[in-house]
Every structure is written in C-alpha cells, then in structure tokens.
C-alpha positions in Angstrom: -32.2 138.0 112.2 -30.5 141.4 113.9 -33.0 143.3 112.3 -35.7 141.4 113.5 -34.6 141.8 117.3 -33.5 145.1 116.8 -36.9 145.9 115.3 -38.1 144.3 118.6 -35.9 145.8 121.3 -37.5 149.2 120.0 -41.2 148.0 120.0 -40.4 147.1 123.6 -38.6 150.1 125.1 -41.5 152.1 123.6 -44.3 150.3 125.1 -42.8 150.0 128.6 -41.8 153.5 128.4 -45.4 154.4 128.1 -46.2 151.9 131.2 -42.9 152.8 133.3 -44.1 155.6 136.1 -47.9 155.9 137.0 -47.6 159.6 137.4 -46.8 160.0 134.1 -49.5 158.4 133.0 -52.1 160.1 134.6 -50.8 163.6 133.6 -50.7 162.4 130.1 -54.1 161.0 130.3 -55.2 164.3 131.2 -53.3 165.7 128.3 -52.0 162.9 126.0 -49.3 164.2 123.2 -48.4 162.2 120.6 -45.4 160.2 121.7 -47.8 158.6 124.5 -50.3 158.1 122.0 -47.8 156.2 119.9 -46.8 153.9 122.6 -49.7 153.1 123.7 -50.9 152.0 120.2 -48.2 149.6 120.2 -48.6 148.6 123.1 -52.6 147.7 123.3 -51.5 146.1 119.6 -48.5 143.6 121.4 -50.1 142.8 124.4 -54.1 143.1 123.8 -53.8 139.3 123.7 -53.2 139.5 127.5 -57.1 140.4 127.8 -57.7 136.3 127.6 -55.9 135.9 131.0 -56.6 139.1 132.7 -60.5 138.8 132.5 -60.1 134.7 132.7 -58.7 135.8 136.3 -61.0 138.4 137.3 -64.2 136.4 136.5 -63.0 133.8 138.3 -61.9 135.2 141.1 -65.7 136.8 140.9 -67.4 133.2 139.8 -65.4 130.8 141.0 -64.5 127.9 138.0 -67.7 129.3 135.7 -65.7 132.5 135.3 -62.6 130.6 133.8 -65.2 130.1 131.1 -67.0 133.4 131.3 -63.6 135.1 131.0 -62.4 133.7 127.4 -65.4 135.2 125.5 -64.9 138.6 127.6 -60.9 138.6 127.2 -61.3 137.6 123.0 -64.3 141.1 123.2 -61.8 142.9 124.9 -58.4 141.6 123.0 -60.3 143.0 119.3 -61.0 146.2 120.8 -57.5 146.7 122.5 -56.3 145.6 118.7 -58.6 148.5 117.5 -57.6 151.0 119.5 -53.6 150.5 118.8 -54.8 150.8 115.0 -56.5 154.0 115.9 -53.7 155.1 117.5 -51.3 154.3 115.1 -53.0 155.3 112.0 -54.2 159.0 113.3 -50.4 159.2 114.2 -50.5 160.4 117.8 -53.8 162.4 117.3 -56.1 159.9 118.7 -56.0 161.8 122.6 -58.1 160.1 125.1 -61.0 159.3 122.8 -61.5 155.6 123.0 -59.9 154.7 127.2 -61.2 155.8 130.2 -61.2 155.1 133.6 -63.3 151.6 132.3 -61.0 150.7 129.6 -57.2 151.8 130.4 -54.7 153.0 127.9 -52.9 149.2 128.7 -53.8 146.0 129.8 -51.5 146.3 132.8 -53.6 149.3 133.9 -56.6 147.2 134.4 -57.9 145.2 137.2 -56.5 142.2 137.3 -58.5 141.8 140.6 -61.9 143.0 142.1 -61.4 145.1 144.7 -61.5 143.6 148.3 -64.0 143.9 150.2 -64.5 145.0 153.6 -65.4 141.6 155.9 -66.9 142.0 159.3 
C-alpha cells in the first residue's frame, strides 16, 4: 500500500509541476523539452476525464440546460483525445513537442476555458 501512494505522490508532483507557473508554460510551449513533455503526458492521461465537466460547464453556460447534454458527448470526444495525446507523449519519451496542442486544445485541461469569455453589455 506505500508503494502505491508513493507511486502516486510522484505522478502528482509531476503533473502540477508542469501546471504550477503560467510563464513557464508559455516559454515551454514555445520550446517544449522533454521533462514538460513528460508531465504533460501524465497529466492529460490523469485528469483528461475532467473534459466531461469542463465542456458540460461551458456548453451550458453557452445553451443553458441543453448544453449539460451537449457537453457529455463533447467532454467523452475530448477525454479520448486528451488520453491520446498523454500516450503520445509518453511513448515518444519527451519528443512529442508541440505537435498535437495549440492555442485550441491546451497542453492540460486546466488550461482550457472553463468559461466563454464575457461579453461586453451595453
């Protein structure tokens, strides 16, 4: 049973290192080395499930009640390809760069939108 949380306190301190300062991230987004790439795998492959809520939210915030519907399909799309990604990652060892995230798919689920953006009322 140690091992197992040991096992997990490390999976956890090297996801959130790859989350901790958004400064960081964008330099290594311009430039990702392989640590980051690392992280990141394991981080999209521990908390991709987080895609169900996240777009559940958004939509709904969007279409009020029909998105909470509109958002599980979405969130399940999004969940397999974050799973993908941290596969990609992990398998080409670091080497993946920026190929599969962009400004429309973050490196992490927290990097997304959780909201739209406000808009200006007059």
């Amino acid at each position: 049973m140690k091992k197992y949380l040991s096992v997990f306190a490390v999976m956890l301190s090297v996801m959130f290192t790859a989350a901790a300062d958004e400064a960081k991230i964008q330099a290594y987004r311009e430039n990702p080395d392989n640590i980051y790439c690392l992280s990141r795998g394991l981080g999209n492959l521990t908390t991709g499930f987080l895609e169900i809520p996240r777009c559940m939210i958004y939509d709904n915030d969007v279409m009020p009640v029909f998105g909470l519907f509109v958002g599980i399909p979405e969130g399940a799309g999004f969940t397999a390809v974050r799973a993908l990604s941290g596969v990609y990652d992990l398998v080409s060892f670091g080497y993946s760069g920026d190929t599969l995230h962009s400004n429309s798919f973050p490196d992490l689920v927290f990097n997304a939108k959780w909201h739209p953006a406000a808009t200006a009322k007059k």
